[in-house]
N, CA, C and O atoms as CSV, one atom per row, in Angstrom:
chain,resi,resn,atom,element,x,y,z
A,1,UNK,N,N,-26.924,1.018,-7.388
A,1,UNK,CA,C,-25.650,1.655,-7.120
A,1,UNK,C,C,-24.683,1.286,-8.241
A,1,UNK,O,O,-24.550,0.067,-8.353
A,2,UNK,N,N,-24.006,1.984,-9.062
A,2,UNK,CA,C,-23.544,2.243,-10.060
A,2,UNK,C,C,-21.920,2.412,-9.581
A,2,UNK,O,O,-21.637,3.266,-8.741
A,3,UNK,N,N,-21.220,1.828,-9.979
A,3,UNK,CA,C,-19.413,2.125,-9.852
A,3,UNK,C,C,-18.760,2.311,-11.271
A,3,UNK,O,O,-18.917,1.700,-12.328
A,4,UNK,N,N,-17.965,3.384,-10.906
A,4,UNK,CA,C,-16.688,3.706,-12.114
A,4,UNK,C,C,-15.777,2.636,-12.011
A,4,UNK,O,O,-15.605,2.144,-10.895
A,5,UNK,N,N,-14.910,2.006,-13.385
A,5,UNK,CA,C,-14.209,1.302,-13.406
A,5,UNK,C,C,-12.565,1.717,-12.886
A,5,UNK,O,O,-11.476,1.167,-13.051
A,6,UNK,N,N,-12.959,2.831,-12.261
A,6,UNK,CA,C,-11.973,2.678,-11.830
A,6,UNK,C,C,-11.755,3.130,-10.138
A,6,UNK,O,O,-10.852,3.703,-9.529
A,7,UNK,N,N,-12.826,2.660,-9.829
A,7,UNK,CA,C,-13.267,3.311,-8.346
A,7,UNK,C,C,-13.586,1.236,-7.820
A,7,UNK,O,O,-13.910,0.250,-8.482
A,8,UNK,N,N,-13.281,1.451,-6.434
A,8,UNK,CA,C,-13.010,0.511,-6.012
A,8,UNK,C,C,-14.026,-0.362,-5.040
A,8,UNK,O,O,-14.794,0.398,-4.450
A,9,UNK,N,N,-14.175,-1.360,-4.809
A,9,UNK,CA,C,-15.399,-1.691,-3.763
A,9,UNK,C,C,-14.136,-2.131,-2.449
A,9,UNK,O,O,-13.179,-2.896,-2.566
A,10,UNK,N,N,-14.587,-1.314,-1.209
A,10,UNK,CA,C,-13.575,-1.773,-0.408
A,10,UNK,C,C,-14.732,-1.609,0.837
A,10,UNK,O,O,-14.509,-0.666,1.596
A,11,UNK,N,N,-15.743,-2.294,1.079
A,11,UNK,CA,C,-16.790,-2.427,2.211
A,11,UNK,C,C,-16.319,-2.416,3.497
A,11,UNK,O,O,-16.974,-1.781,4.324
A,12,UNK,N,N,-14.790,-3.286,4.028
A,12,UNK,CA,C,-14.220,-3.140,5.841
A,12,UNK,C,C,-13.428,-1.992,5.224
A,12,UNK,O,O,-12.977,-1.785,6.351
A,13,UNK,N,N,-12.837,-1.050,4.481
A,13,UNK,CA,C,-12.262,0.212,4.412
A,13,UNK,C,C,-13.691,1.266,4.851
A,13,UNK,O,O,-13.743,2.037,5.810
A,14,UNK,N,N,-14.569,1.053,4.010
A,14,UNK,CA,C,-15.600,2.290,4.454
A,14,UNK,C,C,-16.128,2.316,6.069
A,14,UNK,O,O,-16.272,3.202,6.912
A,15,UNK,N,N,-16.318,0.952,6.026
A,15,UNK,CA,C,-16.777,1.042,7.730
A,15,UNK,C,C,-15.729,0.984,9.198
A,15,UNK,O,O,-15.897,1.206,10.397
A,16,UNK,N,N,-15.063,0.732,8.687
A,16,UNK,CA,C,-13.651,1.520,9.261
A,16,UNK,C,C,-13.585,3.314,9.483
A,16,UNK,O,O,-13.468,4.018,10.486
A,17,UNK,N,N,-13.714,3.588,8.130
A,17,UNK,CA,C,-13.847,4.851,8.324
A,17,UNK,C,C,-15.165,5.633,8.667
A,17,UNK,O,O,-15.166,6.845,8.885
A,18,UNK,N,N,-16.015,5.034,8.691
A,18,UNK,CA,C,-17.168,5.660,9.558
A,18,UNK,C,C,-17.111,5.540,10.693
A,18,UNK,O,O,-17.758,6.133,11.555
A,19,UNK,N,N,-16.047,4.474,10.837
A,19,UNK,CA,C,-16.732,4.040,12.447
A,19,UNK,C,C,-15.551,5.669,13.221
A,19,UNK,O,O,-15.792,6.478,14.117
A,20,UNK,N,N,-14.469,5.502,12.398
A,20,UNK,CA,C,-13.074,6.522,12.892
A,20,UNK,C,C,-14.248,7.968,13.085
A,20,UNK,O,O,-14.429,8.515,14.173
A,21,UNK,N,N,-14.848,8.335,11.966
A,21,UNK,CA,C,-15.666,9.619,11.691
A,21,UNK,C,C,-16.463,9.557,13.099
A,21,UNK,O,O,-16.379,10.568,13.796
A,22,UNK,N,N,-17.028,8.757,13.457
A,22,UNK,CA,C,-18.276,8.390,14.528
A,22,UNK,C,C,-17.826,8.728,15.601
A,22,UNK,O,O,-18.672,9.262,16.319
A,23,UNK,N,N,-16.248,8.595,16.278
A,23,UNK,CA,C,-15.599,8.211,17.264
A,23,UNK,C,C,-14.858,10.068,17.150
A,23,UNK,O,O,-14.403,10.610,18.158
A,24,UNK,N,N,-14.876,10.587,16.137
A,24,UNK,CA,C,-13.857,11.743,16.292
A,24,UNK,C,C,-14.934,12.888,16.979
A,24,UNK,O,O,-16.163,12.956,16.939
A,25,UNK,N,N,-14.107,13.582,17.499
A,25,UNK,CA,C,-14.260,14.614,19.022
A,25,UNK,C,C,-14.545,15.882,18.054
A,25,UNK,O,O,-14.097,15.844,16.908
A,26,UNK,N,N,-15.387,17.161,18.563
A,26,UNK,CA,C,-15.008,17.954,18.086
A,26,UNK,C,C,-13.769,19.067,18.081
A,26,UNK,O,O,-13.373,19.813,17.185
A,27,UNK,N,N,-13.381,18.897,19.267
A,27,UNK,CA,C,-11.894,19.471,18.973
A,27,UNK,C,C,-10.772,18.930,19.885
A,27,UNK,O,O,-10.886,17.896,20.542
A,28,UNK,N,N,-9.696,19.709,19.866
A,28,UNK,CA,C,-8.429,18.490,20.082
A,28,UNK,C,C,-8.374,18.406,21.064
A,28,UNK,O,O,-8.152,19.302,21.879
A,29,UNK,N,N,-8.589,17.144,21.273
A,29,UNK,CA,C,-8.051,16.198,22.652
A,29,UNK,C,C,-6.976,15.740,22.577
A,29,UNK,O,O,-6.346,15.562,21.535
A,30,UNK,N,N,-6.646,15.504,23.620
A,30,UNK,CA,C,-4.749,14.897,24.091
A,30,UNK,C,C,-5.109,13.538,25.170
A,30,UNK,O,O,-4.257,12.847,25.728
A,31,UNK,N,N,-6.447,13.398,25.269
A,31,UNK,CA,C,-6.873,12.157,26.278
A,31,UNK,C,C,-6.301,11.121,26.092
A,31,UNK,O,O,-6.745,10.493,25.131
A,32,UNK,N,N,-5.270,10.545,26.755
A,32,UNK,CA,C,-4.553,9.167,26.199
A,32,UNK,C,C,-5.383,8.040,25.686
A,32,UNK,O,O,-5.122,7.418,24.656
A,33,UNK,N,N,-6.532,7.790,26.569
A,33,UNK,CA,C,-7.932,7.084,26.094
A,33,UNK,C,C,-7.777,7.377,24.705
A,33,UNK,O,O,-7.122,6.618,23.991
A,34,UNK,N,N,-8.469,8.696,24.132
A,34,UNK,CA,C,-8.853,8.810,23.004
A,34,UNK,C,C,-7.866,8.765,22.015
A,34,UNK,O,O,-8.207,8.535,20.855
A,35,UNK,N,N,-6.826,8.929,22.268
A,35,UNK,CA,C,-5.883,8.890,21.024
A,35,UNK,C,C,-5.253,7.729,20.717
A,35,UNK,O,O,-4.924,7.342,19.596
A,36,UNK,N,N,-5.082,7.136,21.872
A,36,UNK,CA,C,-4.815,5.382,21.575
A,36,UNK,C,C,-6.075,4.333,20.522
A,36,UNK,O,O,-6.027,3.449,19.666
A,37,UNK,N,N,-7.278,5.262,21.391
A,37,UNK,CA,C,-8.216,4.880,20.413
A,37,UNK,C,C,-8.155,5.001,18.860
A,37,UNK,O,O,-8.382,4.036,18.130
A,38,UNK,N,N,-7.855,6.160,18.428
A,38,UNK,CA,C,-7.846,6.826,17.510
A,38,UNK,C,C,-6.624,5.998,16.547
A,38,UNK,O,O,-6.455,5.590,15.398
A,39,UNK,N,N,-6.025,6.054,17.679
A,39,UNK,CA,C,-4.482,5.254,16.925
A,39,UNK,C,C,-5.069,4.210,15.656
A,39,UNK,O,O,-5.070,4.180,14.425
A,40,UNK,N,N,-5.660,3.223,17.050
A,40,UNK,CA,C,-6.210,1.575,16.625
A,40,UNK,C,C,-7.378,1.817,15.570
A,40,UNK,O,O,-7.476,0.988,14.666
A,41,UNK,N,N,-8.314,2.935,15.613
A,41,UNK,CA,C,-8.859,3.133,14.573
A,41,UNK,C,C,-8.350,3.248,13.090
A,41,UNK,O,O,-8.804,2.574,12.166
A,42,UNK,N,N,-7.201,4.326,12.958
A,42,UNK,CA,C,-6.529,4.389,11.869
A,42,UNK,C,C,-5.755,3.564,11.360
A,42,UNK,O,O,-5.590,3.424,10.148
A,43,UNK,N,N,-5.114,2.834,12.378
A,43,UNK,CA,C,-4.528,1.000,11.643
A,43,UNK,C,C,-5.604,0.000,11.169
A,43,UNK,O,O,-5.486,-1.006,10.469
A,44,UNK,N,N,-6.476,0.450,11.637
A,44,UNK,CA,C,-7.365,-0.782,11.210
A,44,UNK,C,C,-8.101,-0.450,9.846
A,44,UNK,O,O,-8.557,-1.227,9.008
A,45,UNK,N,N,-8.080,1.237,9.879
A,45,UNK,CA,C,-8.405,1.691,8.157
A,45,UNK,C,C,-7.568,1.442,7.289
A,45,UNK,O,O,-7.568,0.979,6.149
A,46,UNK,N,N,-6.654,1.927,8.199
A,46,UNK,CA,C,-5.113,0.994,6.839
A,46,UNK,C,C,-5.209,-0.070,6.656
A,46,UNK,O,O,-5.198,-0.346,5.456
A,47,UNK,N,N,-5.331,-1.077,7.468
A,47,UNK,CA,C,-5.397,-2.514,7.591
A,47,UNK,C,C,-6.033,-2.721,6.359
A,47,UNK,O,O,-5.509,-3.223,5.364
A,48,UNK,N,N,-7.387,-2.244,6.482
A,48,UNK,CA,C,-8.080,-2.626,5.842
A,48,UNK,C,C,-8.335,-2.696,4.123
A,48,UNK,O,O,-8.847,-3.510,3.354
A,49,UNK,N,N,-7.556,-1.125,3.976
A,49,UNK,CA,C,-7.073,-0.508,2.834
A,49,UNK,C,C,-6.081,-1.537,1.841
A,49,UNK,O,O,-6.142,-1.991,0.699
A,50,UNK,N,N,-5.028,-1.613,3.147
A,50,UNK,CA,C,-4.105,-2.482,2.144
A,50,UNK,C,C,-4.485,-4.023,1.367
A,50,UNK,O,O,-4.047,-4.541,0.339
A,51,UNK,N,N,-5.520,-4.471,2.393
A,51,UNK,CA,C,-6.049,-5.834,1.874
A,51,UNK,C,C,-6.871,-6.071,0.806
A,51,UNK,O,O,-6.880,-6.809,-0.180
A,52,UNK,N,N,-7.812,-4.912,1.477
A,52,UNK,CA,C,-9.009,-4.880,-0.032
A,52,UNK,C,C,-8.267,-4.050,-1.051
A,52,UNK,O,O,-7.498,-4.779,-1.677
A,53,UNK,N,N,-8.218,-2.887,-1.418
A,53,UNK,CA,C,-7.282,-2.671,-2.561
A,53,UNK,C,C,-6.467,-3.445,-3.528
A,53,UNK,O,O,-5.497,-4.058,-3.083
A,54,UNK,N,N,-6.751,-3.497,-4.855
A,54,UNK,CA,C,-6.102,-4.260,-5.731
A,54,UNK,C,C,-4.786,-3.660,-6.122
A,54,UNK,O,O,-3.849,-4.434,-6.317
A,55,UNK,N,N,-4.622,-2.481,-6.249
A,55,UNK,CA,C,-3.837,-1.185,-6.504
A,55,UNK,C,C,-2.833,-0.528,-5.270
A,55,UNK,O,O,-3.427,-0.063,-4.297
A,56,UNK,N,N,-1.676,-0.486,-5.277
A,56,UNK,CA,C,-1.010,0.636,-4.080
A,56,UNK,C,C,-1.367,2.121,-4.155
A,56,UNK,O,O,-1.088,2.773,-3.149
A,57,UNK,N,N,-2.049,2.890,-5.380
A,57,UNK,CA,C,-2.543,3.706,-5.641
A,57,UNK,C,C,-3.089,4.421,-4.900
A,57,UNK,O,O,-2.896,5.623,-5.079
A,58,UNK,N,N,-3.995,3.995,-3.763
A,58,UNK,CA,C,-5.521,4.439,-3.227
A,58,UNK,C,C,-4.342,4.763,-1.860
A,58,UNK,O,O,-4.119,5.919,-1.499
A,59,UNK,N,N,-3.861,3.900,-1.393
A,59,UNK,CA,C,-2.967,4.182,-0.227
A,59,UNK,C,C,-2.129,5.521,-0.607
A,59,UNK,O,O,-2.422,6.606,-0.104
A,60,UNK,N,N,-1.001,5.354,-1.587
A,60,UNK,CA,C,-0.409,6.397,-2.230
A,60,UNK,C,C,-1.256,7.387,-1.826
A,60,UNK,O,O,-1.529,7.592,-0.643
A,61,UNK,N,N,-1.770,8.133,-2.925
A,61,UNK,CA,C,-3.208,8.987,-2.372
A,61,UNK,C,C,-3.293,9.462,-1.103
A,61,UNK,O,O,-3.345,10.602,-0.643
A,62,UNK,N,N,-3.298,8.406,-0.637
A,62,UNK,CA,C,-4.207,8.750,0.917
A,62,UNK,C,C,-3.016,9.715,1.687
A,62,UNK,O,O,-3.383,10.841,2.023
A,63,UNK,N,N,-1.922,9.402,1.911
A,63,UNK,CA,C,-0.761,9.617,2.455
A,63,UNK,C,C,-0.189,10.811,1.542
A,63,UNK,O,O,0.997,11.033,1.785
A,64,UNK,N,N,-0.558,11.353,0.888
A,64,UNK,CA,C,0.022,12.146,-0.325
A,64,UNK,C,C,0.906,11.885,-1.074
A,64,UNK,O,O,0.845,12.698,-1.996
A,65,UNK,N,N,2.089,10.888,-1.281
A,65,UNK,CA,C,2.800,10.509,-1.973
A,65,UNK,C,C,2.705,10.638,-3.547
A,65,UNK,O,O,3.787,10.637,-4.133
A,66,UNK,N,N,1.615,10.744,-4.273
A,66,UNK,CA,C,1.448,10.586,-5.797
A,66,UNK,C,C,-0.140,11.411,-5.794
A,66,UNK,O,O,-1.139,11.250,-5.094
A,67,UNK,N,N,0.264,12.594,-7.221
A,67,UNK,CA,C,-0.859,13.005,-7.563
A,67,UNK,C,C,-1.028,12.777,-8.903
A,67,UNK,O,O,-0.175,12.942,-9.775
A,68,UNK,N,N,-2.302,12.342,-9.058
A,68,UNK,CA,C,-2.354,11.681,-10.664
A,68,UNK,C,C,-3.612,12.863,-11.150
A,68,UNK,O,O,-4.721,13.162,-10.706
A,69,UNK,N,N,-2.678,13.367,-12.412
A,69,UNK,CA,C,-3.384,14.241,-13.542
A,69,UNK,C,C,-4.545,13.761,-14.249
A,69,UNK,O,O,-5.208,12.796,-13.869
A,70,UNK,N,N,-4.764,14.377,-15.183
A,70,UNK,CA,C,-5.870,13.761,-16.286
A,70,UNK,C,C,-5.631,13.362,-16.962
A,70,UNK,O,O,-6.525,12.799,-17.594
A,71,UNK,N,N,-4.437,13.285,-17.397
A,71,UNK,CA,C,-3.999,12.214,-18.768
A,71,UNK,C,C,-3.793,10.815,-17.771
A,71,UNK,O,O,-3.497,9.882,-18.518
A,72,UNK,N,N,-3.850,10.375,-16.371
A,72,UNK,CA,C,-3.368,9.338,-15.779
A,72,UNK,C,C,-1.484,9.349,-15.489
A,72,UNK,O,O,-0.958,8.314,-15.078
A,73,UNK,N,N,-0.972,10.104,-15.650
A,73,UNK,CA,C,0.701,10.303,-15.098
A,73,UNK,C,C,0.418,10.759,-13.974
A,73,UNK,O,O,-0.495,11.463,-13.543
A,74,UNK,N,N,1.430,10.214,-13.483
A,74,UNK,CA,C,1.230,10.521,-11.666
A,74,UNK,C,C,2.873,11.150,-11.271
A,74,UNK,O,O,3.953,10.685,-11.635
A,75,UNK,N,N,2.682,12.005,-10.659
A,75,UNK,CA,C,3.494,12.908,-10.295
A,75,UNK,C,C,4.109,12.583,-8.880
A,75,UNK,O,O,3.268,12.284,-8.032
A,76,UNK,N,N,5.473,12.587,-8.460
A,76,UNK,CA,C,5.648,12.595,-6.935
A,76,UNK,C,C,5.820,13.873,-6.041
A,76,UNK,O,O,6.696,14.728,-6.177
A,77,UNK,N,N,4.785,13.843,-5.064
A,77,UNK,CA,C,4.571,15.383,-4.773
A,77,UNK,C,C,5.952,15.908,-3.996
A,77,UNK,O,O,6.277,17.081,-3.815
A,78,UNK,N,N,6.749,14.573,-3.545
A,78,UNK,CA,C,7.832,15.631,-2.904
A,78,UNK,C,C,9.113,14.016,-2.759
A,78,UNK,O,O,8.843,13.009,-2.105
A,79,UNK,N,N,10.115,14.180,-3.370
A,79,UNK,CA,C,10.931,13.001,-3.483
A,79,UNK,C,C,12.132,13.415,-2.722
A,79,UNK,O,O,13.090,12.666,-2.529
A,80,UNK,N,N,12.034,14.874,-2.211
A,80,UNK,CA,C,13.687,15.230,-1.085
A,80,UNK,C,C,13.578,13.900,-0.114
A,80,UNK,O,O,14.724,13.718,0.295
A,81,UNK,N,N,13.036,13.272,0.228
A,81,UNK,CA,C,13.308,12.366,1.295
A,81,UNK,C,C,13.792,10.979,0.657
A,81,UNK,O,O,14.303,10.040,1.267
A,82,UNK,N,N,13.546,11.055,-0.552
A,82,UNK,CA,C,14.850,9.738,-1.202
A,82,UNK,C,C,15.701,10.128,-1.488
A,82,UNK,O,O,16.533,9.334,-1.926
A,83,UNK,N,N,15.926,11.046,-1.455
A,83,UNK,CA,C,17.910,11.162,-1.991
A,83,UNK,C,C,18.495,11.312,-0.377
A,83,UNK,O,O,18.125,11.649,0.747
A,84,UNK,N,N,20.058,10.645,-1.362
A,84,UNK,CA,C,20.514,10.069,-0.080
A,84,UNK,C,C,22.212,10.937,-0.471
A,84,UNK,O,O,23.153,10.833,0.316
């Protein structure tokens, strides 16, 4: 198994997210069960994200906040919510 230097090893992020993938319904539920579930699933991918990650980048990303081009400049996809 071969990694790009700029691709990340984050092992409790992936299985986090398999486990979220494993657990998701095929269509929308409103089951308080399941969405509380769902909740605790997705904190715990974050959780996990923020720890292993060396970079705020990958989070960024995830959330859409920053899209990075090919030259590496990263763009903010939408900044109306900081001005004050």
């Amino acid at each position: 198994m071969t990694e790009d230097t700029e691709s990340e090893h984050l092992p409790n992020a992936i299985t986090s997210w398999r486990l979220l993938k494993k657990r998701q319904r095929w269509y929308r539920c409103l089951d308080a069960g399941y969405l509380s579930l769902k909740v605790f699933l997705l904190e715990r991918f974050l959780h996990d994200i923020l720890f292993e990650s060396t970079s705020p980048n990958l989070l960024r990303e995830f959330v859409g906040d920053v899209v990075v081009s090919d030259d590496n400049s990263s763009i903010n996809s939408d900044n109306s919510c900081n001005r004050f």
